[in-house]
N, C-alpha and C positions, 0 to 999 in steps of 0.2 A: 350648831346646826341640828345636832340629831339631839338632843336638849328641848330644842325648840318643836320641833316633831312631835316628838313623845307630850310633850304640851297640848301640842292642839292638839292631839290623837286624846288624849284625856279630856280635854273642853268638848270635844266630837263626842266621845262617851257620854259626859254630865248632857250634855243637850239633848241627847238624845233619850235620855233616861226622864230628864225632867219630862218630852214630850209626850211617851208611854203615862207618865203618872197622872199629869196635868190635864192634858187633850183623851183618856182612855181610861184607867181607873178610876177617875174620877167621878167619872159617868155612873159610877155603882152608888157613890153616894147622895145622887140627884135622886127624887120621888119619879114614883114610876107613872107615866100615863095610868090615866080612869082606862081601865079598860071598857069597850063597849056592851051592854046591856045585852044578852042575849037571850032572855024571857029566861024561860025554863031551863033549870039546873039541865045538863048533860048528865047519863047514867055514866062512871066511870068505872070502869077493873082492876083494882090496884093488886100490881102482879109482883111475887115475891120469885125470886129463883134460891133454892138454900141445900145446901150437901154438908151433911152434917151438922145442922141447926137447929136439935130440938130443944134447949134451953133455950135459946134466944128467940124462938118460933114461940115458946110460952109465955116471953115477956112481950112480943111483938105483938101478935093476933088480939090479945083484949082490946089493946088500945087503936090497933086499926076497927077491929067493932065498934067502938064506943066513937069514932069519928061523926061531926053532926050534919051527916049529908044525907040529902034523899034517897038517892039510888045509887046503889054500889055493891061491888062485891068483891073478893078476895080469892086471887086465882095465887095458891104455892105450887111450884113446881118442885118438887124430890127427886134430886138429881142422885141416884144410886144413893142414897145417903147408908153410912154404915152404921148408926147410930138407929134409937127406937123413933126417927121422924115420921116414917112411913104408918108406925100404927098410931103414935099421938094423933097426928094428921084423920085415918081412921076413924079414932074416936070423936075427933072433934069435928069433925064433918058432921056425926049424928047429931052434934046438939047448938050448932051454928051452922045455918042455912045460908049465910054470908059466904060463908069457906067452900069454895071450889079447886080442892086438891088437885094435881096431874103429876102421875110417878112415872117417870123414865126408868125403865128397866135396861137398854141399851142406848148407844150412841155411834152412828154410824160413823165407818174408817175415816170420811171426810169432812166431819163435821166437829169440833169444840165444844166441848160438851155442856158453858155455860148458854154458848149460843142456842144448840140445838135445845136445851130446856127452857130459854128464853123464846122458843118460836113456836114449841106445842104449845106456852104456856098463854101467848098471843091470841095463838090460832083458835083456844079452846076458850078466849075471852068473848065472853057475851054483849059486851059493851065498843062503841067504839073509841070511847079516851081510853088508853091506858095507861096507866101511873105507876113508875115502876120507882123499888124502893128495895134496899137488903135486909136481909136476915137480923143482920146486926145494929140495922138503924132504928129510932125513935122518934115520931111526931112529934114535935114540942108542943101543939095543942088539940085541941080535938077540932078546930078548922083547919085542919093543913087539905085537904081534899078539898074544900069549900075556896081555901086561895087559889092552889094552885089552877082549879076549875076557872078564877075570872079570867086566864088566859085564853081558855077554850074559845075563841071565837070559828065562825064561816072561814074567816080569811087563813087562817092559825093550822100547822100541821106539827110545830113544835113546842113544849113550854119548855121550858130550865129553868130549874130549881136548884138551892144551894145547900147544903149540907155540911156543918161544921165538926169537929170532933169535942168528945167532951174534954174539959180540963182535966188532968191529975197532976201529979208531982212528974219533976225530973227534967230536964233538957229535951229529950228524946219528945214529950207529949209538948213542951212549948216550940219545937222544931215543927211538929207534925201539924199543930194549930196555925203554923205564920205558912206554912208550904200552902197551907189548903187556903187559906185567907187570900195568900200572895197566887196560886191559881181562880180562884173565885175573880179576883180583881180583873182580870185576862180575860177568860171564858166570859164575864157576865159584860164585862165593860165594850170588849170588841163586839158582842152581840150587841151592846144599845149603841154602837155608832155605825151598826149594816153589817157587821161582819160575822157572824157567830161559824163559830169553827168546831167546836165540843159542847157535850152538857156530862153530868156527872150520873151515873146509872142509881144512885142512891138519892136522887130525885129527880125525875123525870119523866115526861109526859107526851106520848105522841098519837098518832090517829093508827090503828090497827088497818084500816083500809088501804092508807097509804105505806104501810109493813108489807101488805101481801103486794101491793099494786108493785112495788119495787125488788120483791121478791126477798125481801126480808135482808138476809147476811149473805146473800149468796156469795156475792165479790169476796168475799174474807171470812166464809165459812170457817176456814182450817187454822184462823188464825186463832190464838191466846189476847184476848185482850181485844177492843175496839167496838163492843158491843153498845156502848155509847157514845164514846167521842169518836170514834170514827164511823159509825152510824150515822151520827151529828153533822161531821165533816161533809159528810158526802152526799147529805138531801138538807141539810139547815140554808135558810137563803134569809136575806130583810124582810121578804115578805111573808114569810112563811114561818117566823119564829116570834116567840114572843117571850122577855121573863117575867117571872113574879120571884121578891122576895123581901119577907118583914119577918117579924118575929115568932108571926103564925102559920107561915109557910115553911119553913126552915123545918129538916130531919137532922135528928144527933147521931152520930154515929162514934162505935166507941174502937178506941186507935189500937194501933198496935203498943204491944209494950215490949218489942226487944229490937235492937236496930237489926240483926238478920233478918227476922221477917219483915220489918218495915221496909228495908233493901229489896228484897224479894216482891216484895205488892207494888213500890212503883216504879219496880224494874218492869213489871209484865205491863203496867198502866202504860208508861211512858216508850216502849217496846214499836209501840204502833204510830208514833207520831211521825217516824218517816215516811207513812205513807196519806201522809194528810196533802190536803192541794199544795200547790205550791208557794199561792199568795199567803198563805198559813203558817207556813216554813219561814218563809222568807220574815215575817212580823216578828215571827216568836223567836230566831233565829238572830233577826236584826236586838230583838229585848236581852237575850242570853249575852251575846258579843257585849254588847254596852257594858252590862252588867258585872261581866269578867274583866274588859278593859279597864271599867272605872276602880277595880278593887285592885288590878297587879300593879296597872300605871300609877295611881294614889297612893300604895306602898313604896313601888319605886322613887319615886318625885321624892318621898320625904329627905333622903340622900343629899339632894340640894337646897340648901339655905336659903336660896333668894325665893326657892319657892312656898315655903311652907307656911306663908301667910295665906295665899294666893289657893295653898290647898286647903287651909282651913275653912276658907271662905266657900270653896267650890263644894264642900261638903259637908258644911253648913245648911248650903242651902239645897241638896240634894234630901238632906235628913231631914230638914222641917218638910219639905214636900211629901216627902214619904209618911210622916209622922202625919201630916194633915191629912193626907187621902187616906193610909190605913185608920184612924179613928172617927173618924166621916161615913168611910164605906161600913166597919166593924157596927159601928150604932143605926146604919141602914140596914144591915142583915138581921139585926136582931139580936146580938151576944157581944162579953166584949172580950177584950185581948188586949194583952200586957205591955202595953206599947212600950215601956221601959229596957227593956228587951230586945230593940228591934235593932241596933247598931249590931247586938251579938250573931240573931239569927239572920242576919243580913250576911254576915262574913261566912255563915256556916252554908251559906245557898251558895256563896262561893265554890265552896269543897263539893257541895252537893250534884253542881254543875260535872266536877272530874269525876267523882262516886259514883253515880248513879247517872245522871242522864245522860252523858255523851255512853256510856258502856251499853246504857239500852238500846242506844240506834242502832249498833251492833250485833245485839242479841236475836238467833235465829230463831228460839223454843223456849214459851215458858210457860210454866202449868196455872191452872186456874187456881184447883184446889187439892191438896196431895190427899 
């Protein structure tokens, strides 16, 4: 009897899992509507927020210049930075008329100070897109403004964009590549079936009018983290969002290289996700359960003999699914990924689930940048 349970509590998982992959990720690797014609480019502000990023601000800035758009300009925010960012910045304001620096000297008792930099940095944007991106990210072409722009419509108060990390050696960088893939799938896929819930701050695009009109971060001023997905959360609707993503929209961003601070970055990301709606909870909530039951019940089972045909079969076809929507979605974004890999980093999302995310819904305080 409880044999039998644990059976269908495991077929309950596989189905439910296949349904997330089948009916929702899937959706990333379907072409995206034409978007509508809207005459004339929109001027956009592509806004950088960076505390301690003047190396990365040297390799970034050129190539946001050299972008092939009509009108645009580049607002950094120097959030106290301790590093020489403040006079690089400085100098490079004299001889790029594109660059519109703003240096926060302080940050008030009640405010987080990547927000409060992300809001003068809004306020002091000339345009009303604005295209927000990090310090440490890179346009993979010199159209990524020019893409992400044909979401810009009348109707449109959101775009999302997706953002991979680059390759290098090691476990830890093919971990960090399937986590961002395997959230990309989530974020872009529930938004193309009416849901959108998050976008990723390392490419992202929203209306400044609509920033002030809703008062910006007020609700979560003091929080650490939610500057985009829970920004996202809480004004993204079907009608009002839209994404783009090909291989000319796409920003690289380069990963962490020690698991501490990779711990650390999406302990504060993932920190805020309790306070997303609750139909949001509940989706992503219902995909975690699956995803933990299908991996301890499928270890268990094996114990029993009559089952292990039955589980070979169920996770057989759990992994072709998988293997088809990640190499589908992967060659829809634009880059690819090792799909040979994916049984391993599959089981590590496992661990990943007890590591990291259930600890961050817990977590009362966490820093942006030390």
């Amino acid at each position: 009897m409880v044999l039998s349970l644990l059976w269908y509590i495991f077929l309950g998982a596989l189905g439910l899992q296949l349904l997330y992959y089948l009916l929702v990720f899937l959706r990333v690797a379907l072409p995206l509507k034409p978007s509508k014609e809207t005459g004339t480019l929109p001027g956009v502000t592509i806004l950088v927020c960076a505390h301690d990023e003047e190396e990365n601000l040297k390799e970034l800035l050129p190539l946001l210049y050299e972008q092939d758009y009509p009108d645009f300009e580049v607002v950094v925010v120097d959030d106290r930075s301790n590093d020489n960012t403040y006079d690089f910045l400085l100098h490079e304001k004299e001889v790029q008329p594109k660059l519109n620096p703003v240096f926060v000297s302080n940050t008030p008792d009640y405010a987080n100070g990547k927000k409060w930099g992300l809001t003068l940095g809004i306020k002091a944007a000339k345009h009303e897109w604005v295209l927000l991106t990090d310090a440490d990210c890179r346009p993979n072409s010199k159209e990524w403004i020019k893409e992400m722009a044909s979401g810009f419509t009348d109707e449109n108060t959101f775009v999302l964009g997706y953002s991979p990390y680059y390759k290098n050696k090691g476990l830890l960088n093919a971990f960090i590549r399937f986590e961002t893939l395997f959230v990309g799938l989530q974020y872009l896929g529930f938004a193309r079936s009416g849901l959108p819930y998050m976008g990723v701050g390392r490419n992202l695009a929203y209306r400044k009018s609509f920033f002030l009109e809703k008062k910006g971060f007020h609700d979560f001023f003091g929080l650490t983290g939610g500057d985009d997905d829970l920004w996202v959360n809480r004004h993204a609707r079907r009608k009002n969002t839209q994404v783009v993503y090909n291989e000319k929209a796409i920003t690289w961003s380069i990963p962490e290289e020690k698991w501490s601070t990779y711990y650390r970055q999406k302990k504060r990301h993932l920190s805020v996700g309790k306070l997303y709606r609750f139909r949001d909870r509940f989706l992503l909530g219902g995909l975690a359960l699956s995803h933990v039951l299908l991996w301890l019940l499928g270890i268990g089972l094996l114990a029993f003999p009559t089952l292990q045909l039955q589980l070979a079969i169920a996770w057989g076809v759990r992994f072709l699914s998988q293997y088809l929507v990640f190499a589908l979605a992967a060659r829809r974004l634009g880059y690819r990924f090792d799909l040979w890999l994916l049984p391993i980093l599959d089981f590590l999302y496992l661990i990943y689930y007890f590591r990291v995310a259930m600890p961050a819904q817990f977590a009362k305080r966490v820093q942006w940048r030390n």
